[in-house]
N, C-alpha and C positions, 0 to 999 in steps of 0.2 A: 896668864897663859903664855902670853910671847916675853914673858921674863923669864921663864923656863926652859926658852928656847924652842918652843913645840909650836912648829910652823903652823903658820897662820895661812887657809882659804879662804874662798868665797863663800862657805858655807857658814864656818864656826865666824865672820867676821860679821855676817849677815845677822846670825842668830845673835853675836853682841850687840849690832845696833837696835836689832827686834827690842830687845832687853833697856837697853839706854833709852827708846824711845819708849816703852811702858813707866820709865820713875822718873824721865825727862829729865834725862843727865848729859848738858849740855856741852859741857866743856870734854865730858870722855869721850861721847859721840862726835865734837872733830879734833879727837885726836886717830880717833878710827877713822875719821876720812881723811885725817893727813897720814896716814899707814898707806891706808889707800891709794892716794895718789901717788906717795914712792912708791909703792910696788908697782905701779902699773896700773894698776884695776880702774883706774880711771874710767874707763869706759865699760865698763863692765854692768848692763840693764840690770842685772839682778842687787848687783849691790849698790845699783842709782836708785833703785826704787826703795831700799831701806835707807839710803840717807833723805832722800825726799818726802819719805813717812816720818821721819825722826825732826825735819825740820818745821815740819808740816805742825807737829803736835806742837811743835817750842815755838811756832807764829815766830818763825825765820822765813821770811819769802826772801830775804836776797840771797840766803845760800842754799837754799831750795832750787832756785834759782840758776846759779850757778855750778851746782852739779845737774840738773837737766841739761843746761848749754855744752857738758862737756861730755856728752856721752856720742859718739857720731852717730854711733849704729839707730837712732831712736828714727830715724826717720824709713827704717826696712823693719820695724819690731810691729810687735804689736800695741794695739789700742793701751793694756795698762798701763806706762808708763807714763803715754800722754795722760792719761785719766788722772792721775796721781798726781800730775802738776795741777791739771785745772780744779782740781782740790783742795792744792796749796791756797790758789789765788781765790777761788769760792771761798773757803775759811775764813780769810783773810781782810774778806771784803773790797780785795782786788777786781771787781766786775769786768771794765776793762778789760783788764789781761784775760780774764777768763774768755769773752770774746773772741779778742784778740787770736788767742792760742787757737780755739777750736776752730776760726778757719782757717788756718795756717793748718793744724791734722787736714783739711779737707785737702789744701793747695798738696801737700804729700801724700795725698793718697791712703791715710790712714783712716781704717773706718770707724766713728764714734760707736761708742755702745749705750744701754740704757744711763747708764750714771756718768756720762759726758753730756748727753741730753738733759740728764735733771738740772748740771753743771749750771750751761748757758744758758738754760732757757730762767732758773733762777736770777741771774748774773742781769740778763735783760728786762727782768721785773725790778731788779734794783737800780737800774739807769733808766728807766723808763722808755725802753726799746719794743712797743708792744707789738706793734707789727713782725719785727725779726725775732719773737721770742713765739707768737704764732708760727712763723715760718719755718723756727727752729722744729718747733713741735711739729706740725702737717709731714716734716720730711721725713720724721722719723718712720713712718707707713708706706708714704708715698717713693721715697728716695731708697731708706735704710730695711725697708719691710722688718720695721721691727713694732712689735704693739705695746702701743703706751700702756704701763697701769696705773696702778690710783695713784700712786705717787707723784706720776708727772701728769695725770690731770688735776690734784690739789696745786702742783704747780705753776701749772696754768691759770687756775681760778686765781691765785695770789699776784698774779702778772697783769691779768685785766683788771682784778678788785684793784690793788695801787692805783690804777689809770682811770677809776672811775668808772669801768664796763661792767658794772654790777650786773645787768642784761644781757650783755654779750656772753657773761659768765653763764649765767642761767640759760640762755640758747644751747649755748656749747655744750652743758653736762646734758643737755636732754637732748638733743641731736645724738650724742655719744652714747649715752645709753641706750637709744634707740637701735642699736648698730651692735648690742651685743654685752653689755657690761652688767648685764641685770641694774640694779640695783646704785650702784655704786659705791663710795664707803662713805661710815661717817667722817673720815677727814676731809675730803672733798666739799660732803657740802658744809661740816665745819669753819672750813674757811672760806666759804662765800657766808656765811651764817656773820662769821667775824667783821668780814666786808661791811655787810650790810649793818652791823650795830657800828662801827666806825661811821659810815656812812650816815646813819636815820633813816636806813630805806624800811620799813615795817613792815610794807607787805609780800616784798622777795625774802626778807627776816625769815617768816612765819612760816614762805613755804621751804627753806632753804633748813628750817629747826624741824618741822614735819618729817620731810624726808630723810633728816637725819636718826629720829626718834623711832622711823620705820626697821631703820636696820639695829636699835639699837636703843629698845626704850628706856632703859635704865642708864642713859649717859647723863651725867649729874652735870656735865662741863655745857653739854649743850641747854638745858634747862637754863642754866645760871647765863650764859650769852643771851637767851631768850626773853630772860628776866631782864637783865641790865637795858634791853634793845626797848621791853616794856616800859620801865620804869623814864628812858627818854621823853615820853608819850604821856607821861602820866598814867597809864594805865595798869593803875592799883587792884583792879579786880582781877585780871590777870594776869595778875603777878602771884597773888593769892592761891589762884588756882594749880600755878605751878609748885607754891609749896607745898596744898596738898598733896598732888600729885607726888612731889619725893619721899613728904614721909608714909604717905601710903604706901607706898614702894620698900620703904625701910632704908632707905639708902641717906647718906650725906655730903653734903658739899665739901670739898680739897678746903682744909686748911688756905686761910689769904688769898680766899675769894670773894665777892661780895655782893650779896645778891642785887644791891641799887648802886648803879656808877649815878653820882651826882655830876651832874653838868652845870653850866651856867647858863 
């Protein structure tokens, strides 16, 4: 296209990085961002946020990185762009930084949204931040009025389950559901379910597999967690019972799963 001589915008340069960053074509994608920076567009949010997605995919945090630093305007824009970094650095396994960044949006004034939330409060389960990954969560209500859904309360349960608050997990989803969530999903209690077979806790297991089985009796994944959490315990007869239960059902377990995790 610009061998043609057929000026290049913000929009057709946008839509080649969209493109570079779907077959992760690394080397053309900065040569579009060195276009970029001769022409100016440097700063330009809409076309920081396609090289930030493009570096994002290629698990480039330094130059992900360094086109966030050079955008001035990011600190009067809106929430996406920050989102988009602390995405980078969540992907990436940059925890830190993800922290880092989200109160620094606060010190500017910028307001998180739900998937900045999911960001740090993840980010704080992987550093073992439990208190400030609580904290993170509570303001989203209190502070942000915005309302968690399942997704940041299985996030949470995997924030406490890490730290050993297998309990506290359990309090929280039923406190919370009390307040409005019916029911809640089975990934939530999936992964306190998870917890607690890491764990050997049997009897938060049992109820944490229950309540999953309630919204969703034919999930073969939570059965097989149930089993593995059984078979810890020695507890062969119900283990049995659960494979009744599936092929009564007609259903089968995911390929490279196993219904007995042997331990030592």
């Amino acid at each position: 296209m610009h061998t043609n001589a057929v000026p290049l915008d913000t929009y057709s340069l946008c839509s080649t990085l969209t493109a570079s960053s779907k077959v992760k074509d690394l080397d053309f994608g900065k040569q579009i961002h060195a276009h970029v920076a001769k022409s100016g567009w440097a700063s330009s949010v809409f076309l920081g946020s396609a090289l930030i997605d493009l570096y994002s995919k290629l698990s480039n945090v330094r130059d992900a990185t360094l086109v966030f630093d050079e955008i001035p305007e990011k600190n009067t824009v809106d929430v996406v762009l920050w989102t988009s970094m602390l995405g980078v650095y969540g992907r990436n396994g940059h925890s830190k930084e993800v922290i880092d960044l989200y109160n620094e949006m606060l010190v500017e004034g910028i307001r998180p949204d739900g998937i900045a939330f999911l960001t740090v409060i993840s980010a704080c389960g992987r550093t073992g931040q439990v208190q400030e990954g609580v904290k993170y969560f509570e303001s989203m209500a209190n502070e942000f009025k915005l309302d968690p859904g399942p997704e940041h309360y299985s996030c949470l349960v995997d924030l406490l389950c890490r730290a050993g608050e297998l309990k506290k997990a359990w309090e929280l989803l039923n406190k919370t559901l009390k307040k409005g969530m019916g029911k809640g999903s089975v990934s939530m209690w999936g992964a306190l379910l998870s917890a607690c077979v890491d764990r050997g806790d049997i009897e938060l297991g049992k109820l944490a597999a229950e309540r999953a089985l309630e919204l969703d009796p034919q999930n073969v994944g939570i059965c097989i967690m149930l089993s593995n959490l059984y078979a810890r315990f020695g507890m062969w007869e119900e283990i049995g019972h659960l494979r009744v239960l599936i092929n009564a059902s007609g259903l089968r377990k995911d390929v490279g799963c196993s219904w007995v995790q042997v331990t030592s």
